[in-house]
LOTI-717124 format. One line per 10 residues: number of its first residue (from 1); their letters; for each residue x, y, z of N, C-alpha, C. Coordinates in nm, 3 decimals, padded with zeros to 5 digits. Layout:
REM LOTI-717124
NUM	a	X:Y:Z:X:Y:Z:X:Y:Z  ... $
***
This chain:
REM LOTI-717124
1	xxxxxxxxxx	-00.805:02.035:-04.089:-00.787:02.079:-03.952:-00.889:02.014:-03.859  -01.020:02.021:-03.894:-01.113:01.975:-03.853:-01.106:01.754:-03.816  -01.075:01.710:-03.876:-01.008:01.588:-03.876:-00.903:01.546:-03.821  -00.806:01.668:-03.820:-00.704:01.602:-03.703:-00.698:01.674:-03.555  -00.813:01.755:-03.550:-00.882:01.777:-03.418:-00.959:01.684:-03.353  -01.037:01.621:-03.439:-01.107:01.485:-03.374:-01.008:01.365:-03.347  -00.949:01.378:-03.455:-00.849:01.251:-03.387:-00.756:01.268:-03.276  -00.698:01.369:-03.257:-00.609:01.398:-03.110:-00.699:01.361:-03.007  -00.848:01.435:-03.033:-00.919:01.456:-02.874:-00.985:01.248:-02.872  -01.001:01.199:-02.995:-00.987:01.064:-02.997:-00.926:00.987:-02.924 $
11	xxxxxxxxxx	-00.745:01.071:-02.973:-00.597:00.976:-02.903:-00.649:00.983:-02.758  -00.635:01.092:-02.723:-00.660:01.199:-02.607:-00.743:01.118:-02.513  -00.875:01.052:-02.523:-00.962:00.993:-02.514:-00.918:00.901:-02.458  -00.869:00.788:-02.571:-00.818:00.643:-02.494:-00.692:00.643:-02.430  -00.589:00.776:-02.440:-00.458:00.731:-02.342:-00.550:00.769:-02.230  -00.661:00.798:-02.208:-00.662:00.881:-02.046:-00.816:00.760:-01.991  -00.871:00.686:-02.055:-00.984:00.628:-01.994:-00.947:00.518:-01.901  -00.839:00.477:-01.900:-00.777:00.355:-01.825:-00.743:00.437:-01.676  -00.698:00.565:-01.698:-00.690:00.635:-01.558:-00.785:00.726:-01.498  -00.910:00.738:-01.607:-01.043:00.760:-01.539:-01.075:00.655:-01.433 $
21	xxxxxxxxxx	-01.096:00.512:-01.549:-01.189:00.424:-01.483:-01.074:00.401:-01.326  -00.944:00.403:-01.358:-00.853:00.356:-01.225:-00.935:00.463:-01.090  -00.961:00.602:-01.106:-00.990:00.722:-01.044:-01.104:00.661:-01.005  -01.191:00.610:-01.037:-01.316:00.585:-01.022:-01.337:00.514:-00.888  -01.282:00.418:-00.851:-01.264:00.346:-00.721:-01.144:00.316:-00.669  -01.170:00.253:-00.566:-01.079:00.170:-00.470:-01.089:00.064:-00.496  -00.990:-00.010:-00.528:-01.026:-00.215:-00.516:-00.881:-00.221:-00.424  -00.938:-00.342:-00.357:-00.843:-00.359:-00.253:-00.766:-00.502:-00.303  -00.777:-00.544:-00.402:-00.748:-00.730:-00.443:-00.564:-00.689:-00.360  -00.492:-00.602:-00.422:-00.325:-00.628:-00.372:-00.302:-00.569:-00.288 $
31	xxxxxxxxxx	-00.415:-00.512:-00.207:-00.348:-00.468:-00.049:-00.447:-00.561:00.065  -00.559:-00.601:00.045:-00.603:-00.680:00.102:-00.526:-00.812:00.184  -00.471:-00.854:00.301:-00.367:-00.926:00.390:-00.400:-01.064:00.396  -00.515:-01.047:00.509:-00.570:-01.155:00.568:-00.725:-01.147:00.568  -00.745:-01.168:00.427:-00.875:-01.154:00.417:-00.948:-01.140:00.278  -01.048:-01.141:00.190:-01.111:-01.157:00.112:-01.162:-00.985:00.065  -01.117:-00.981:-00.048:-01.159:-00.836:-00.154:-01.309:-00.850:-00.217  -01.413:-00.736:-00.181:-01.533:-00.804:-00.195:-01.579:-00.633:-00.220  -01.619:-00.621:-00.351:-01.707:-00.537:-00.451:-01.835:-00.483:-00.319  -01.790:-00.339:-00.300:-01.897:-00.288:-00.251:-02.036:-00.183:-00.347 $
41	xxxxxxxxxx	-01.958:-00.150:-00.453:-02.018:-00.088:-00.580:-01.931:-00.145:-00.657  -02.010:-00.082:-00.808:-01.894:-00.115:-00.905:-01.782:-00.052:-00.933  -01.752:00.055:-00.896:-01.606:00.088:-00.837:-01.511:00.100:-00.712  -01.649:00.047:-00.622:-01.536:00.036:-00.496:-01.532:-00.107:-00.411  -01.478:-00.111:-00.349:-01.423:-00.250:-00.286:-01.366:-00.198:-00.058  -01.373:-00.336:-00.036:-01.338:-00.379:00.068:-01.300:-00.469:00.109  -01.131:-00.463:00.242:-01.136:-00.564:00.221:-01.206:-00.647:00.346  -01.285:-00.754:00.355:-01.361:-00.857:00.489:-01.246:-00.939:00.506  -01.222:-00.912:00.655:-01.103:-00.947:00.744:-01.151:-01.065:00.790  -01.054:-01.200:00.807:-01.065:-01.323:00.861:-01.087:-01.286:00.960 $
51	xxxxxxxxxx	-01.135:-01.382:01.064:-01.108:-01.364:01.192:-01.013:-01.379:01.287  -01.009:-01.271:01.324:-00.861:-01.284:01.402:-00.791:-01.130:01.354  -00.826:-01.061:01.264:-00.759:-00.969:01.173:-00.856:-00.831:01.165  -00.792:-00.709:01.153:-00.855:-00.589:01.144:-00.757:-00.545:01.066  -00.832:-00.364:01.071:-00.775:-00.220:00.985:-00.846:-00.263:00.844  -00.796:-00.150:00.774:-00.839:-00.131:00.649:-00.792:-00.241:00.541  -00.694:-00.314:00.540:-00.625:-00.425:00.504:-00.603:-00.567:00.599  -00.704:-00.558:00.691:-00.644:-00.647:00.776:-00.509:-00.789:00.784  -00.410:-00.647:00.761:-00.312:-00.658:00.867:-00.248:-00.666:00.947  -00.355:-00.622:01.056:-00.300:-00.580:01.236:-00.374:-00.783:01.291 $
61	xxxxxxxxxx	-00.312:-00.821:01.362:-00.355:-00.954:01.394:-00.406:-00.928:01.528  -00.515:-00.961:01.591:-00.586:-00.910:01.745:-00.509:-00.931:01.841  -00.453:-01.029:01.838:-00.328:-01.079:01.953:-00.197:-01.023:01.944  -00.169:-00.866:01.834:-00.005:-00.831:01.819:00.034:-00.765:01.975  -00.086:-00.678:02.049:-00.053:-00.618:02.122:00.004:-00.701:02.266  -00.012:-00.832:02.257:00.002:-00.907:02.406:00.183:-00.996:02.367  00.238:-00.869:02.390:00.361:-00.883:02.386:00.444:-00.842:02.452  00.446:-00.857:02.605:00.552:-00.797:02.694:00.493:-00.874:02.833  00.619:-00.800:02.926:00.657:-00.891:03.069:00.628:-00.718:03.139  00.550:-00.792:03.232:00.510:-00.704:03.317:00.506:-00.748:03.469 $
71	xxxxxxxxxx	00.545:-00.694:03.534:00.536:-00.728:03.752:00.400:-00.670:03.781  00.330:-00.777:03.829:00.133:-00.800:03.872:00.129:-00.852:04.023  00.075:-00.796:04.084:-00.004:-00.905:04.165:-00.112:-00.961:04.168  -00.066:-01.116:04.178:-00.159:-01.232:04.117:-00.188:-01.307:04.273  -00.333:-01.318:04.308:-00.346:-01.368:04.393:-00.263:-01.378:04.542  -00.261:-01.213:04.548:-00.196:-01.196:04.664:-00.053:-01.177:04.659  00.008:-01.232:04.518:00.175:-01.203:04.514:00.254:-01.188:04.419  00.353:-01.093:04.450:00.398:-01.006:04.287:00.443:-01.120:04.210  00.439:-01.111:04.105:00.513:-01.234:03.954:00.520:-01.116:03.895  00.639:-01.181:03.797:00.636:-01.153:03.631:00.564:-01.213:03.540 $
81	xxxxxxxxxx	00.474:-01.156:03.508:00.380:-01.237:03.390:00.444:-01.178:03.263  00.471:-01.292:03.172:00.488:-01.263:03.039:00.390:-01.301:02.949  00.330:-01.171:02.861:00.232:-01.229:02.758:00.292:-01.220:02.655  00.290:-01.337:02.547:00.327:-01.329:02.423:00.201:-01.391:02.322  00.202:-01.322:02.195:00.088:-01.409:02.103:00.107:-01.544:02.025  00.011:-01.603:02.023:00.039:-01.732:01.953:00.030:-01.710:01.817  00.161:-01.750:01.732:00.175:-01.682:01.625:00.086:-01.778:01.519  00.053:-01.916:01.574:-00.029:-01.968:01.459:-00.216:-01.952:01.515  -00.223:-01.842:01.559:-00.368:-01.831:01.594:-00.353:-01.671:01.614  -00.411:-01.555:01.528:-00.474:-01.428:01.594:-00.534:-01.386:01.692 $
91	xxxxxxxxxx	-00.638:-01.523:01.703:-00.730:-01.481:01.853:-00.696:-01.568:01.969  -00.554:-01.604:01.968:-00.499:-01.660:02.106:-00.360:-01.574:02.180  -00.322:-01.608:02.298:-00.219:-01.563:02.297:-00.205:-01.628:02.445  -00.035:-01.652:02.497:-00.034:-01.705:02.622:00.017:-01.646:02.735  00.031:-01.670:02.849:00.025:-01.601:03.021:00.130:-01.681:03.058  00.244:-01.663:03.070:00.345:-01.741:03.157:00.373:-01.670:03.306  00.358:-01.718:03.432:00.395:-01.654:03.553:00.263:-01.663:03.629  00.136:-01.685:03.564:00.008:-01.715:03.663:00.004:-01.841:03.731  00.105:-01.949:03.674:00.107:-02.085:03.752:00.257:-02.155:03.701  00.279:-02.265:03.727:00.387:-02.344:03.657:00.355:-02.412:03.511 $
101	xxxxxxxxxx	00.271:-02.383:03.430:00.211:-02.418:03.308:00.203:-02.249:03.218  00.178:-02.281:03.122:00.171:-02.185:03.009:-00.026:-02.222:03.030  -00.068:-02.050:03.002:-00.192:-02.039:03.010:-00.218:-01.976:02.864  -00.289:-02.063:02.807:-00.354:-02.075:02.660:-00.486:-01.885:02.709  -00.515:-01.805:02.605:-00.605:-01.724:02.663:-00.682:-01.723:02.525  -00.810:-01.692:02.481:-00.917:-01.645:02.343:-00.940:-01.531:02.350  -00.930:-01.457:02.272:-00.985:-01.350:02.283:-01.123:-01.441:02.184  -01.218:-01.442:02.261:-01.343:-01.459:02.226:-01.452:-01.421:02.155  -01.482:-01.259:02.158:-01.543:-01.190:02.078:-01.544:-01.037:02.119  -01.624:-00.972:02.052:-01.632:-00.802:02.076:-01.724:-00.737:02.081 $
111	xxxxxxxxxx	-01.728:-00.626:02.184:-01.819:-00.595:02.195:-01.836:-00.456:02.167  -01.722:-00.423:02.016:-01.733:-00.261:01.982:-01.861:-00.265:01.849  -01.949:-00.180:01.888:-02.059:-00.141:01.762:-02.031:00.000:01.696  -01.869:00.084:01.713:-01.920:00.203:01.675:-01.854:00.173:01.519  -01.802:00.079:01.474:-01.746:00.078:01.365:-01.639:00.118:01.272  -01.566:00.128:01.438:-01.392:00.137:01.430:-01.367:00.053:01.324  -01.231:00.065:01.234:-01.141:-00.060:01.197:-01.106:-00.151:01.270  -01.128:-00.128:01.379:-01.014:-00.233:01.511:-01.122:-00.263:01.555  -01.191:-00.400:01.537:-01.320:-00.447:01.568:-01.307:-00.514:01.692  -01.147:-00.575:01.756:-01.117:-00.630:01.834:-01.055:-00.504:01.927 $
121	xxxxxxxxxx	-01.088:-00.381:01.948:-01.018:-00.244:02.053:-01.110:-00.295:02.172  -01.244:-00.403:02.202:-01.300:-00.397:02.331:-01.333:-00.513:02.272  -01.270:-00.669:02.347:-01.277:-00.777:02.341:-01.283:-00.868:02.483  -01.390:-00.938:02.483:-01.410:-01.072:02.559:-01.301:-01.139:02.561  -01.235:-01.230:02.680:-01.113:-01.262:02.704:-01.170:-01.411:02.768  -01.145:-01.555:02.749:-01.141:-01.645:02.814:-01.053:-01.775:02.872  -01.064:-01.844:02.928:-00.943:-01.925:02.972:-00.998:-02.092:02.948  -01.022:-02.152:02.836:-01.046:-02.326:02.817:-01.009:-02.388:02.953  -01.082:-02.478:03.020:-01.018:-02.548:03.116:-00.854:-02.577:03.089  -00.746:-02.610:03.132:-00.618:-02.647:03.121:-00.582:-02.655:03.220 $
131	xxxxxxxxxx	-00.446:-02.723:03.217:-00.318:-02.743:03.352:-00.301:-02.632:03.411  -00.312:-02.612:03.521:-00.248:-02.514:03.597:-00.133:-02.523:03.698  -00.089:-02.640:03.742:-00.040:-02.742:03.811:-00.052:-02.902:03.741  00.037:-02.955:03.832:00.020:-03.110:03.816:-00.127:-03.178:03.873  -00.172:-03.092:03.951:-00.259:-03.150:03.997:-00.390:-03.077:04.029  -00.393:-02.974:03.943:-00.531:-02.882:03.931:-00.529:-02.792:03.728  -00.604:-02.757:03.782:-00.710:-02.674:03.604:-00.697:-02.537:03.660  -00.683:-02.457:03.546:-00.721:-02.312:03.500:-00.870:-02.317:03.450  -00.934:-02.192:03.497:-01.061:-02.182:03.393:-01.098:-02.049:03.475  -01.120:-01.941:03.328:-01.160:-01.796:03.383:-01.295:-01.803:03.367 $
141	xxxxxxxxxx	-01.336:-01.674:03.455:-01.486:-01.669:03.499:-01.511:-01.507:03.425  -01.452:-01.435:03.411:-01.450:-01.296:03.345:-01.341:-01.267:03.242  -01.321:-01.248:03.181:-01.197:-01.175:03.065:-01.263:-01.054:03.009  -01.173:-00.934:02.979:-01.217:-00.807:02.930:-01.068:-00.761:02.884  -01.063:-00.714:02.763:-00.938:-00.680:02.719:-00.962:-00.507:02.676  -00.936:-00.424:02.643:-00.963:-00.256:02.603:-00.798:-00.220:02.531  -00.793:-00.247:02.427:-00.615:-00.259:02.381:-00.621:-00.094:02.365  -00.491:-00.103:02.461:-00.384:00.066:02.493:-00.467:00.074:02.608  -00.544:00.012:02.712:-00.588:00.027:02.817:-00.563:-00.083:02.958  -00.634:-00.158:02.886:-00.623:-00.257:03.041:-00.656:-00.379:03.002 $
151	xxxxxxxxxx	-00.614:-00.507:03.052:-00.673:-00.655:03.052:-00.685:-00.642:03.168  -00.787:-00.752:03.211:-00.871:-00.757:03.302:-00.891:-00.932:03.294  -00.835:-01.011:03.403:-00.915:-01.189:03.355:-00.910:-01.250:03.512  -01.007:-01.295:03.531:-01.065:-01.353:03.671:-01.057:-01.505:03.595  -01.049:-01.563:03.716:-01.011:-01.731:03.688:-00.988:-01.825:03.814  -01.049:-01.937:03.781:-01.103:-02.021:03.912:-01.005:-02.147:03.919  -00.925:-02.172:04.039:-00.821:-02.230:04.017:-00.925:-02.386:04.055  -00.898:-02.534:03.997:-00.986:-02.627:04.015:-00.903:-02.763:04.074  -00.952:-02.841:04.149:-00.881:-02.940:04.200:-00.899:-03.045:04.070  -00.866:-03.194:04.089:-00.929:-03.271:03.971:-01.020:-03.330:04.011 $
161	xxxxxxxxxx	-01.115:-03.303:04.124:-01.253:-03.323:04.169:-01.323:-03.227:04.108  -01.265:-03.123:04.065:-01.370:-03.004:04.039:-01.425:-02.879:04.140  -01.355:-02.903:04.238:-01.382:-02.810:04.357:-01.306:-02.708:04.354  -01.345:-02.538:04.381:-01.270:-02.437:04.368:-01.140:-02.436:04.472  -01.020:-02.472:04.424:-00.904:-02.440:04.547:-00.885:-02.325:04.514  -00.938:-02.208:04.457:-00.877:-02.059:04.428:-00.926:-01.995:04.353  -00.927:-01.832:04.359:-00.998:-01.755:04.277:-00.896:-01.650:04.263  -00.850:-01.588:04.184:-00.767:-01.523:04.141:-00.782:-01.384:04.017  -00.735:-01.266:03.996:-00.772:-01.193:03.954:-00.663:-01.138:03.896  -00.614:-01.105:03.741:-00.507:-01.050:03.709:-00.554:-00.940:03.612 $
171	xxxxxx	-00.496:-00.814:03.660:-00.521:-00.695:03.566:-00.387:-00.630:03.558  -00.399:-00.601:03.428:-00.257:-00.514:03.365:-00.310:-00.392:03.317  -00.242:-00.279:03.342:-00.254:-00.148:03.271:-00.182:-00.170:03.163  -00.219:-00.129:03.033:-00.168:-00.101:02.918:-00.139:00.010:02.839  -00.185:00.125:02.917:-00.139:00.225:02.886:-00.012:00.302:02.863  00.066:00.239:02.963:00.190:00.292:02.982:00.323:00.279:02.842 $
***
C-alpha cells in the first residue's frame, strides 16, 4: 500500500509540474507583435515594442488613430482635411487639404512619463521641409498630438528663397 502511494503522488507529481512551471509566469514569445520578448525574471517576460508600436503586445501602431476627414479652418478657410496613416511607417502619417501636395507628418517623440502602455497618448508632431505648392515648402514650427483629444500643428509656409509667405495653424478635436 505504502508503495503504490508513493508512486501515484510520484505520477501525480510529473503530470502536474509542466503546469506549475507554465503558472509560474508570463512569457510573451507568441503574443509579442511588433517587437522583441525579453526575460524580466525567470518566470516573467515582456514584450519591448519597436518604435512606432505600443500596449502590452505592441500591436496598436502610433499612427492607427489618424484616420479620418474632418472640415477645419486652415488659415483663415474651411477645407476638408483628410488624415490617413502611412502604412509602411508607424510614426508617420499624411494631411491632404492643407495645400495642393500631400503633407508627410512624424510623430516625433513623447512626452508621457506616467507609464501608460500607450507611450505615444502625448506625442510631439513635426512637418520635414516639403512641397507645399509648386513653388513654396511646408515646415511646422509646433506639433502636439493628445490621442482621443486634440492635434494641434503650426507650420510656416516658405517661398524658395526661404522667406515666410505664411503662418498657419491647424487643430482638430478628437474627441468626438
Amino acid at each position: 500500500m505504502k508503495i503504490y502511494l508513493t508512486l501515484n503522488l510520484g505520477f501525480l507529481a510529473i503530470l502536474l509540474f509542466p503546469l506549475f512551471i507554465a503558472s509560474c509566469g508570463e512569457k510573451c514569445a507568441d503574443t509579442c507583435v511588433n517587437g522583441t520578448c525579453e526575460s524580466t525574471t525567470a518566470t516573467q517576460s515582456e514584450c519591448v515594442c519597436d518604435d512606432g508600436y505600443y500596449d502590452e503586445n505592441c500591436s496598436k501602431a502610433a499612427n492607427a488613430d489618424m484616420d479620418m476627414t474632418v472640415t477645419e479652418f486652415v488659415c483663415g478657410k474651411e477645407q476638408e482635411i483628410v488624415l490617413s496613416p502611412d502604412n509602411s511607417d508607424p510614426l508617420k502619417f499624411q494631411i491632404r487639404g492643407l495645400s495642393s501636395s500631400t503633407v508627410t507628418v512624424t510623430i516625433t517623440g513623447n512626452t508621457n512619463t506616467s507609464g501608460v502602455d500607450d507611450i505615444y497618448h502625448l506625442s510631439d508632431l513635426s512637418i520635414e521641409r516639403q512641397s507645399y505648392s509648386s513653388t513654396e515648402s511646408i515646415v511646422s514650427t509646433a506639433g502636439f498630438f493628445n490621442r482621443g483629444d486634440f492635434l494641434s500643428l503650426d507650420y510656416d509656409i516658405l517661398s524658395a528663397s526661404d522667406s515666410i509667405t505664411g503662418s498657419c495653424s491647424l487643430f482638430i478635436d478628437l474627441s468626438n
